[in-house]
C-alpha positions as CSV (number, residue, x, y, z in Angstrom):
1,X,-6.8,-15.8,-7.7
2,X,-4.2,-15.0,-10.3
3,X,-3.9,-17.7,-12.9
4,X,-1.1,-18.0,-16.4
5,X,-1.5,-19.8,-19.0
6,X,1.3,-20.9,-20.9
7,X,0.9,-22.4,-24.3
8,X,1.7,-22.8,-28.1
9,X,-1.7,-23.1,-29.0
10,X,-3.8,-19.9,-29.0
11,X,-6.1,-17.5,-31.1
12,X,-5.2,-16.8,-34.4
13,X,-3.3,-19.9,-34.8
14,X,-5.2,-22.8,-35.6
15,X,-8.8,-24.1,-35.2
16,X,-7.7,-27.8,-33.8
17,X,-9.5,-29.1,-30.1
18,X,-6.6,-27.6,-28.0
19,X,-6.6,-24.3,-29.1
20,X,-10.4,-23.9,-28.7
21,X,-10.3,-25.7,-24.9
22,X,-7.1,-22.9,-24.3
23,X,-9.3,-19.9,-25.8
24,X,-13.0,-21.1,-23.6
25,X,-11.1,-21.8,-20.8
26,X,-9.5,-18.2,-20.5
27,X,-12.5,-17.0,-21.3
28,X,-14.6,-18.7,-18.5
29,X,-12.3,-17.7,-15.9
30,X,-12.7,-14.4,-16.8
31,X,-16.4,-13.9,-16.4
32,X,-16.0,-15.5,-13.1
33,X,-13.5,-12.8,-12.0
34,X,-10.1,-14.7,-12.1
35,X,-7.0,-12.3,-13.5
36,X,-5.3,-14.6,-16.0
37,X,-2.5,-13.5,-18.4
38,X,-1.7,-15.8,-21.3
39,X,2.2,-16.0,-22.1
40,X,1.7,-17.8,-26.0
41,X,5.1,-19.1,-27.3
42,X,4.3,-18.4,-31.2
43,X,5.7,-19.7,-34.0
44,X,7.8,-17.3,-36.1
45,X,5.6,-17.8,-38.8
46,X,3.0,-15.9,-37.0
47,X,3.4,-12.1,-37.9
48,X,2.8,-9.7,-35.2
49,X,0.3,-7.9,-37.5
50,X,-1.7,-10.9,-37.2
51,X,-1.4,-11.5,-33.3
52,X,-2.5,-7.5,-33.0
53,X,-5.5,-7.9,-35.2
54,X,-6.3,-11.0,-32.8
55,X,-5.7,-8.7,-30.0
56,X,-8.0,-6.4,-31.6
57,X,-11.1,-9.2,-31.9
58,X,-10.7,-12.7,-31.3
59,X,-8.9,-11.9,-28.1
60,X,-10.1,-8.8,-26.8
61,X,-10.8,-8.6,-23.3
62,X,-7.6,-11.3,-22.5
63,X,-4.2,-10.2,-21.4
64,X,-1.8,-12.1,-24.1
65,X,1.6,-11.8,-23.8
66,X,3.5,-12.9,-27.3
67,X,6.4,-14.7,-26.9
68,X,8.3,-15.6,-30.4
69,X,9.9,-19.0,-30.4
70,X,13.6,-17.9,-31.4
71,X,14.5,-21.8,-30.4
72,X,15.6,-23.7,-27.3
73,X,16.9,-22.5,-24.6
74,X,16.2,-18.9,-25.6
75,X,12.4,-18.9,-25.6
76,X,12.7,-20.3,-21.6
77,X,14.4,-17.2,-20.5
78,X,12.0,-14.9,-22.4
79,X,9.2,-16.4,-20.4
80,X,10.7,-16.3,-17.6
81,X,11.6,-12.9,-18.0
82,X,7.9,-12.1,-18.9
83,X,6.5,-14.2,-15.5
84,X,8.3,-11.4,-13.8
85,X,7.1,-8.7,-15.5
86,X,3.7,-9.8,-14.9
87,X,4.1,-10.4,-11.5
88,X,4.9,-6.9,-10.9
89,X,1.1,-6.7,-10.2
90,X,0.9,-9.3,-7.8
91,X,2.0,-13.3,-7.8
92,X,0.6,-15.6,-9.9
93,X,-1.0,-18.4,-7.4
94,X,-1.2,-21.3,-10.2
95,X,1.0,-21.6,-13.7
96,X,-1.5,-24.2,-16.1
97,X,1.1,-25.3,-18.9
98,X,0.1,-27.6,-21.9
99,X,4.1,-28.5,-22.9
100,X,5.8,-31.5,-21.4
101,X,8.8,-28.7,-22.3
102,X,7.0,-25.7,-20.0
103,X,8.5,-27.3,-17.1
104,X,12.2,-26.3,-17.9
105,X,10.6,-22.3,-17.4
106,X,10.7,-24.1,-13.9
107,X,13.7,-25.3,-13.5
108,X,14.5,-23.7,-10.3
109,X,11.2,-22.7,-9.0
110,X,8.7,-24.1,-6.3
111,X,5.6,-23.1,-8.1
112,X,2.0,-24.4,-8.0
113,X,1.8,-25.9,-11.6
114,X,-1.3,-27.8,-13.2
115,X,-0.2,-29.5,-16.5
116,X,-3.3,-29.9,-18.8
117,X,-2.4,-33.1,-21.4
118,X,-4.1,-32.8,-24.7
119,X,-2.0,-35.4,-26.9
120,X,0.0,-38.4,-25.0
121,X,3.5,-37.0,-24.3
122,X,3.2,-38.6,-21.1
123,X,3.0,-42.0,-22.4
124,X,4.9,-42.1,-25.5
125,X,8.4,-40.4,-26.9
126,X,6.9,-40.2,-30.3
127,X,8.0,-37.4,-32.7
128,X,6.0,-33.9,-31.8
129,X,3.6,-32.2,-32.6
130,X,1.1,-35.4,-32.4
131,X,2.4,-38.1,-30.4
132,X,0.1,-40.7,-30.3
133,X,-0.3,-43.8,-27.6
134,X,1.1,-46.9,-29.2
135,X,0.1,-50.5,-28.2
136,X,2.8,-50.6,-26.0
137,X,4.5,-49.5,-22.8
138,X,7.2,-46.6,-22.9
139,X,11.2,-48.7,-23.0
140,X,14.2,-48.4,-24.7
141,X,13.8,-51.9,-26.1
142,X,10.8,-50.9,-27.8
143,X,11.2,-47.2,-28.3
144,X,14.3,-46.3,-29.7
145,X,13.3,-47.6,-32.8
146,X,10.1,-45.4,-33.2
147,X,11.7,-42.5,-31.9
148,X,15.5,-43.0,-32.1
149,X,17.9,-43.1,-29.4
150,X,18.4,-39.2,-28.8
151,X,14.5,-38.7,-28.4
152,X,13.8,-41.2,-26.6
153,X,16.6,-40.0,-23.8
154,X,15.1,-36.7,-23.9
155,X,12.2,-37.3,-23.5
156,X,12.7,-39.9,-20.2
157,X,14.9,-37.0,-18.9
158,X,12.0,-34.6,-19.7
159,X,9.1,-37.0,-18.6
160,X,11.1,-37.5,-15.0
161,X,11.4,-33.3,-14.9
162,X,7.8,-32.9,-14.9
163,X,6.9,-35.6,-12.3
164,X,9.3,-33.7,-10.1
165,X,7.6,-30.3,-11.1
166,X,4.1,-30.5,-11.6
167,X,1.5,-30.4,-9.1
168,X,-0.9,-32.1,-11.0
169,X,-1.9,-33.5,-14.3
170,X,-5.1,-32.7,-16.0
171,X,-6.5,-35.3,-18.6
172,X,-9.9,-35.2,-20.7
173,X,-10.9,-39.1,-20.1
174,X,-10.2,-42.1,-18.4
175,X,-8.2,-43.7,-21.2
176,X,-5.6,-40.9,-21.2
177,X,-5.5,-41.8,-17.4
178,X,-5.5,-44.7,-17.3
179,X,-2.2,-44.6,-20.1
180,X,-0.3,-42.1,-17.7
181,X,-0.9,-44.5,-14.5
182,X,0.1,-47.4,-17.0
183,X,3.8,-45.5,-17.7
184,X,4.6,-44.7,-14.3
185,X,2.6,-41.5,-13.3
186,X,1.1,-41.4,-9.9
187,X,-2.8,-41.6,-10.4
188,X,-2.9,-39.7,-7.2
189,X,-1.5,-36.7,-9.0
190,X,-3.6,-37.2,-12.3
191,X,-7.3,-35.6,-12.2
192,X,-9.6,-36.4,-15.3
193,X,-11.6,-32.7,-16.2
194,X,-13.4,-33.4,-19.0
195,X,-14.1,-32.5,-22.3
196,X,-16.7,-28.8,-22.0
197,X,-19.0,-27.3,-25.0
198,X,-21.9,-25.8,-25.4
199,X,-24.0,-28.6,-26.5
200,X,-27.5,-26.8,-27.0
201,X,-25.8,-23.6,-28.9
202,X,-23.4,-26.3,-31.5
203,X,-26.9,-28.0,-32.1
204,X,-28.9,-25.1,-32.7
205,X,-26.7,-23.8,-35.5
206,X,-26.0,-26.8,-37.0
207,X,-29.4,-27.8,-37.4
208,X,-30.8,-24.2,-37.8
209,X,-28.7,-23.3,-41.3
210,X,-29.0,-22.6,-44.9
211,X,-25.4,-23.5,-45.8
212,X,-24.9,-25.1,-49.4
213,X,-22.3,-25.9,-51.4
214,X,-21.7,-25.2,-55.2
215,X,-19.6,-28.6,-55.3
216,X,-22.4,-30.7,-54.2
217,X,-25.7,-32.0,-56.1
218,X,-29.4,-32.5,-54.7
219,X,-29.5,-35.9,-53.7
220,X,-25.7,-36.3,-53.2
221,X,-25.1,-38.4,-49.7
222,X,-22.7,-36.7,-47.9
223,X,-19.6,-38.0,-45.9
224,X,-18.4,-35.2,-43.9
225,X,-14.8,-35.7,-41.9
226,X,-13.3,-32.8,-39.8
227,X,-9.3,-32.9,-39.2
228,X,-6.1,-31.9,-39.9
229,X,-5.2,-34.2,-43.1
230,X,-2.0,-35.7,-41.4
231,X,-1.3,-39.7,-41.4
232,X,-2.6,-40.1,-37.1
233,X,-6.3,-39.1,-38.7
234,X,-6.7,-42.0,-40.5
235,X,-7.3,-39.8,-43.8
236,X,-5.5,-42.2,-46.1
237,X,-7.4,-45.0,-44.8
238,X,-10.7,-42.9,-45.3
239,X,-10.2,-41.7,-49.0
240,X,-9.2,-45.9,-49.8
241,X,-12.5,-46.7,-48.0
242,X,-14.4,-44.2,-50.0
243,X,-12.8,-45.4,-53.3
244,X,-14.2,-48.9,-52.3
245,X,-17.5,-47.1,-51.3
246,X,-18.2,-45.2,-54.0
247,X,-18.1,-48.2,-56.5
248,X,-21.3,-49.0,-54.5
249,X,-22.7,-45.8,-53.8
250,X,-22.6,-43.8,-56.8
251,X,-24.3,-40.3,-55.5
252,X,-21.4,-40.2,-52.7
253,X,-19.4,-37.4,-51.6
254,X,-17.1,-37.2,-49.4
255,X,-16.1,-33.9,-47.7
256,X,-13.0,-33.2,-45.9
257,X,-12.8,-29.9,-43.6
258,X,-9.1,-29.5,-42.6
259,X,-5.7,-28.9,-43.8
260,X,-2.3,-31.0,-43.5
261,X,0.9,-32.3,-44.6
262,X,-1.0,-35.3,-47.1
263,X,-3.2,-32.6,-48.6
264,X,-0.7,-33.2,-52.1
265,X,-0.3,-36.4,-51.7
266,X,-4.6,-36.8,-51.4
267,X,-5.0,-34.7,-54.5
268,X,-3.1,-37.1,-56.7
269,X,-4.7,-40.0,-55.0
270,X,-7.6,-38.4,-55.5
271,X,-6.5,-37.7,-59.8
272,X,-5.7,-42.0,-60.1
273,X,-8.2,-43.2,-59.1
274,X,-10.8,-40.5,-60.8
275,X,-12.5,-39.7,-57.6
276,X,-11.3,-35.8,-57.5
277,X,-14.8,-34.8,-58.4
278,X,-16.3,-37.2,-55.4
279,X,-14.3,-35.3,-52.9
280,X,-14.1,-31.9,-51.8
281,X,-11.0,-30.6,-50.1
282,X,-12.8,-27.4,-47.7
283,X,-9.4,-26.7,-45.8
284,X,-8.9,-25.3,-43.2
285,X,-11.7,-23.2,-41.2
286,X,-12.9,-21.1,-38.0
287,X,-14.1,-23.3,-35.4
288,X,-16.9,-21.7,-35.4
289,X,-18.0,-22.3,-39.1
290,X,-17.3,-26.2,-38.4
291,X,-20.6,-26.5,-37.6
292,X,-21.8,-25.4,-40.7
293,X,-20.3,-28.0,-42.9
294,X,-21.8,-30.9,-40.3
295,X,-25.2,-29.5,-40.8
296,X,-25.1,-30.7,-44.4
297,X,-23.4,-33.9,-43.5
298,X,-25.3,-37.7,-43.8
299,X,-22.8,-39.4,-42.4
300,X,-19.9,-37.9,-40.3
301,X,-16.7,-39.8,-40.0
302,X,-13.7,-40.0,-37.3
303,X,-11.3,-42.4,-38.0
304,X,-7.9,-41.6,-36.2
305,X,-5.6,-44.9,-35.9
306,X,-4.9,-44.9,-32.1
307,X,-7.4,-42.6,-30.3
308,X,-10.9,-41.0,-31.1
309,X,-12.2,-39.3,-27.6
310,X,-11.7,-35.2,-29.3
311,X,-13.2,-32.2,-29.5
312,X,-14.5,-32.8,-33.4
313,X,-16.0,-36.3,-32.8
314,X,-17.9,-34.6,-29.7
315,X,-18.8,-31.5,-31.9
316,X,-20.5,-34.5,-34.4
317,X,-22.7,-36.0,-31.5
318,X,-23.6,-32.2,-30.7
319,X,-24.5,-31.9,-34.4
320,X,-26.6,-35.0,-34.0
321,X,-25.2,-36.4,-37.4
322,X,-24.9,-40.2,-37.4
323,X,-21.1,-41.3,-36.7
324,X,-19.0,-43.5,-37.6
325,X,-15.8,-44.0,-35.8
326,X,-12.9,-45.8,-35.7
327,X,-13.4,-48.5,-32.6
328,X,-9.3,-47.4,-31.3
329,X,-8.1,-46.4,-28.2
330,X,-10.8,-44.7,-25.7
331,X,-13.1,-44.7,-28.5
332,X,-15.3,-46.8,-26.6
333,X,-15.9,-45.1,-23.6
334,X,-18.0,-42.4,-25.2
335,X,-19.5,-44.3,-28.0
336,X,-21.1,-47.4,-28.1
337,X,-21.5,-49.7,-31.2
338,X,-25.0,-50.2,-32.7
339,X,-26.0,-47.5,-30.4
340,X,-24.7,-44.0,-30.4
341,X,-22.8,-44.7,-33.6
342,X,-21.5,-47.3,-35.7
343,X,-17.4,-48.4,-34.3
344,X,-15.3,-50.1,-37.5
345,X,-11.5,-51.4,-37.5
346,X,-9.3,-48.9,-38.7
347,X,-9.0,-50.3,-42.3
348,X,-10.1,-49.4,-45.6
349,X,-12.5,-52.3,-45.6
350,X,-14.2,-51.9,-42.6
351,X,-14.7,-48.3,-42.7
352,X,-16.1,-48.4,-46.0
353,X,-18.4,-50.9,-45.5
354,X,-20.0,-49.2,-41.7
355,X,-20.2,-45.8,-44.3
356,X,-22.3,-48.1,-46.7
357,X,-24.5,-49.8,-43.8
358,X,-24.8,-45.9,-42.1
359,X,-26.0,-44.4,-45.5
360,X,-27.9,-47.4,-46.8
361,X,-30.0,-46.8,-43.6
362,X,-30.9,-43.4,-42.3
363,X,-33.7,-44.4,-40.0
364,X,-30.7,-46.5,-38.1
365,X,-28.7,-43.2,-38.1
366,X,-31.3,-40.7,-36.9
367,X,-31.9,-43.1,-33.9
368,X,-27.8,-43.7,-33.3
369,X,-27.4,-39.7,-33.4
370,X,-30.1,-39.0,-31.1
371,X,-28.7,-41.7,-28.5
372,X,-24.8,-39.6,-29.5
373,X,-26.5,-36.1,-29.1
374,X,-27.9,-37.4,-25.3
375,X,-24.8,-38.9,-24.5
376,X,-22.6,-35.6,-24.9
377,X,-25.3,-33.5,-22.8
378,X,-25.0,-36.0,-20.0
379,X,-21.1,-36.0,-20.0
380,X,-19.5,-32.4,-21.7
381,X,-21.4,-29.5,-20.7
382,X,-19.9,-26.3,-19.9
383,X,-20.6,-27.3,-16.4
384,X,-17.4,-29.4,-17.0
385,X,-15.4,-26.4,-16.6
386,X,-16.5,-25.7,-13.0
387,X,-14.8,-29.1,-12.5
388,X,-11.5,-27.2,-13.5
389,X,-12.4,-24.2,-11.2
390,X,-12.6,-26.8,-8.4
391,X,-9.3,-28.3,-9.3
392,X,-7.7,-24.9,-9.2
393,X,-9.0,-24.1,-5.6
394,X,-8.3,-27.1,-4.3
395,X,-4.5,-26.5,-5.4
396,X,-4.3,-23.3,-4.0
397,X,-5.2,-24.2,-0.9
C-alpha cells in the first residue's frame, strides 16, 4: 500500500505533539513495509541546509519531499505537481493530510483522503496556528467577533470543502469527537485513534538519569511545565500562580521547557515581581531530551485554558511525576481528580494553591503518579498505532 503524508509539521521543525505523532507515524509504517513519501509544506524560514542535514539523520530512511510555502494558491500547485511526480512509481492508495487547507490540493480529485485533526479547526474559526474549542457552537452571531467576518467565511467555505472531500476524520479522544459531531460533522465519518508512545522506554529514561541543573539548589522543589510559552498554555496564569506560591513555598522553582511569543513579556514579569531567579526559562528542546528535564521535576504542571488531553501531559504520566492539570476541556477523560492527579480551575488561585497541596505532600503525589503512569499503559501504547493501520485498510478496501 502506498501512503502520503502531507503536512507543515515535520523533522527539523519543531518538537511540539504533532510533529512527533507525524515523524513515529512515518516511521511505523515503514518497518511494517508500507511506501510512504512525505510532501512537507515548510516555512521559508527553514533553510534547505537545514532540511538536508535532517535528511541526512533525523529523517534518514523517509522519502521527504520539501515543499517551500511561497503563499496561497502557489504552494497547491507545487504539491500537486509533486503528487505526480511521485506517482510516477505507482498510485498513492490513501493521501493522510493534517490541514483543513490540504483539501484545496483536491480540488478536483476523487481521492481516498484520511484527515488526522491535531488542534480544533473543525470546530472553531479561530486565528491559526492554535485554534482552540471555545465554550460555544461555531455561528456568525457568535463568531465573527472572535474571528472577524472574513475568517469566519473562509473558514465555513473551507470547513464545507473538506466534508465534501475527506474520507474520514482521524481524532486523538472522545472530546475532540464528540466537538466535531457537536458542529455538524458526521460521527459516522469521524474515527477516534489515539494518542501512541512508548510508555516503558519514556519511563526508563526519565527515571534512570543523572541530569542536573546549575540553576537549581539541593533541596529546591521543582515545578516543571513543558509548552510552547504562547497565551492557549495557560503560562501567564502559571507564572501569577507561582508568584502567589512562592510567598508560601520559599525553596520553589519553577521550570519552564519551551519557547513562544510571551517569552519577553514573562522575562519582565518575571524582573517586577523579583521572581527571575525562581524561574528558569530552558527553551526550546529535542523531544527526546524532554524527558530529561521531567526526571528532575516534583511537581509537573499542564495548565492550557480550553483543552489538556496532549502529547506532553501524557509524556508526564509516562514520567510518573505527580500532575497537576488544569480540569478544561477533555481533561477529564484521562485524568481523574484526587486520583491520577490533582484537576484545578484555570486561575491563578487555584493553580497555585493544587501546586502547594501537591508539594506540601509527596506521599499523595507518588501514589497519584503511579495511578497516572497505569492509566497511560492501559490507553496509549504503541499498540495504538495498529489502530491506524486498521483504519487505513479498512479505507482502501
Amino acid at each position: 500500500m502506498r501512503i502520503c503524508q502531507i503536512t507543515n509539521v515535520f523533522p527539523p521543525v519543531g518538537a511540539g505533539g504533532a510533529q512527533t505523532h507525524n515523524h513515529s507515524l512515518v516511521r511505523y509504517l515503514i518497518q511494517r513495509g508500507y511506501d510512504v513519501d512525505v510532501i512537507v509544506v515548510r516555512s521559508p524560514l527553514l533553510s534547505e541546509r537545514e532540511a538536508a542535514e535532517a535528511a541526512n539523520n533525523v529523517n534518514k530512511g523517509i522519502k521527504v519531499h520539501n515543499i517551500w510555502y511561497n503563499g496561497f494558491p502557489f504552494w497547491v500547485f507545487r504539491v500537486r505537481n509533486k503528487i505526480k511526480e511521485i506517482e510516477k512509481e505507482g498510485e498513492i492508495d490513501i493521501f493522510d493530510i493534517h490541514s483543513i487547507y490540504d483539501v484545496f490540493i483536491f480540488l478536483f480529485q476523487r481521492r481516498t483522503i484520511l484527515y488526522s485533526l491535531h488542534f480544533f479547526e473543525l470546530s472553531c474559526p479561530g486565528p491559526q496556528p492554535n485554534r482552540t474549542p471555545r465554550p460555544c457552537l461555531p455561528s456568525f452571531r457568535k463568531c465573527w467577533r472572535c474571528c472577524g467576518v472574513r475568517n469566519y467565511f473562509l473558514w465555513r467555505s473551507v470547513r464545507w470543502l473538506a466534508t465534501k472531500k475527506v474520507t474520514r476524520f482521524m481524532v486523538k479522544y472522545e472530546y475532540m469527537k464528540r466537538l466535531a459531531v457537536e458542529s455538524g460533522i458526521a460521527e459516522d465519518k469521524i474515527e477516534v485513534v489515539p494518542f501512541w508512545l512508548d510508555v516503558d522506554r519514556f519511563w526508563e529514561r526519565a527515571n534512570n538519569t543523572g541530569f542536573r541543573m546549575n540553576v537549581i539548589d539541593e533541596g529546591d522543589k521543582l515545578i516543571v511545565h513543558v509548552g510552547r510559552l504562547s497565551p492557549e498554555n495557560g503560562v501567564l496564569e502559571l507564572l501569577k500562580a507561582f508568584t502567589i506560591l512562592g510567598k508560601k513555598i520559599s525553596n520553589a522553582k519553577l521550570v519552564l521547557v519551551g519557547d513562544g511569543i510571551l517569552k519577553k513579556h514573562m522575562d519582565a514579569f518575571c524582573s517586577e515581581n523579583h521572581i527571575e531567579n525562581k524561574v528558569v526559562f530552558v527553551g526550546a528542546v529535542q523531544r527526546e531530551d524532554v524527558f530529561k528535564y521531567l526526571s528532575i521535576a516534583d511537581c509537573a504542571v499542564s495548565c492550557q485554558l480550553t483543552h489538556n488531553y496532549n502529547w506532553a501531559l501524557l509524556e508526564y504520566m509516562c514520567a510518573q511525576k505527580p500532575i497537576v492539570a488544569t480540569n478544561v476541556g477533555g481533561t477529564s477523560e484521562i485524568l481523574t481528580d484526587g486520583y491520577s492527579a490533582i484537576l484545578a480551575e484555570p486561575t491563578p488561585e487555584s493553580l497555585s494553591s493544587k501546586m502547594q497541596l501537591m508539594l506540601e505532600n509527596p506521599q499523595l503525589g507518588k501514589k497519584l503518579a503511579q495511578n497516572a503512569l497505569t492509566i497511560v499503559k492501559e490507553k496509549h501504547t504503541l499498540e495504538n498505532l495498529k489502530k491506524y493501520e486498521e483504519l487505513v485498510h479498512r479505507l482502501k478496501e
